[in-house]
C-alpha positions in Angstrom: 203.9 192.8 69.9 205.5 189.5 69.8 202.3 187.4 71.2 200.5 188.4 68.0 203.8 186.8 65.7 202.2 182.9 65.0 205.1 181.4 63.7 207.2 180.2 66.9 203.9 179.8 68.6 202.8 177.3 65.7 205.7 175.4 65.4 205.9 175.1 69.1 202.6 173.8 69.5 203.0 171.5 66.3 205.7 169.6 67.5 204.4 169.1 71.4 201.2 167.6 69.6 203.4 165.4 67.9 205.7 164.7 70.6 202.4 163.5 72.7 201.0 161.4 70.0 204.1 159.6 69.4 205.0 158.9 73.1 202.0 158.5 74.9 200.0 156.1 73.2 202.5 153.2 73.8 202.9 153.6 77.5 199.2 154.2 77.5 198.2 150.5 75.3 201.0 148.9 77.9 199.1 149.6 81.2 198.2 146.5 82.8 195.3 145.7 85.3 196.8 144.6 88.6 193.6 142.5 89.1 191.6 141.4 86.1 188.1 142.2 86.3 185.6 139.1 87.0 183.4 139.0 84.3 179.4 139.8 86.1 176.5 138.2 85.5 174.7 138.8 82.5 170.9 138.1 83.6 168.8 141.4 83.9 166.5 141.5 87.2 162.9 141.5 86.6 161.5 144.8 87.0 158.1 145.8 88.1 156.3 148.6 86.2 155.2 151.6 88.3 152.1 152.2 89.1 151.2 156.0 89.1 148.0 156.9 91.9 147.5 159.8 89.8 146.9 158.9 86.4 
């Protein structure tokens, strides 16, 4: 039963891992934005605490 032999299936899986942690990251880190997000304001809204008619 060849599915049961790890050794191709080890060294196959080894060096995709390695081929996706060497090539990806870059092209990942070098996506740009096409539009750069406007930065939001900061101030919270004032909230109102509930008041529960069963309590």
């Amino acid at each position: 039963m060849p599915q049961l032999n790890p050794s191709p299936w080890l060294a196959i899986l080894l060096f995709t891992w390695a081929t996706f942690l060497i090539m990806l990251p870059p092209k990942i880190m070098a996506h740009t934005f096409l539009n750069e997000p406007a930065l939001q304001n900061v101030v919270k809204p004032k909230t109102t605490p509930w008041n529960w008619p069963w309590l």
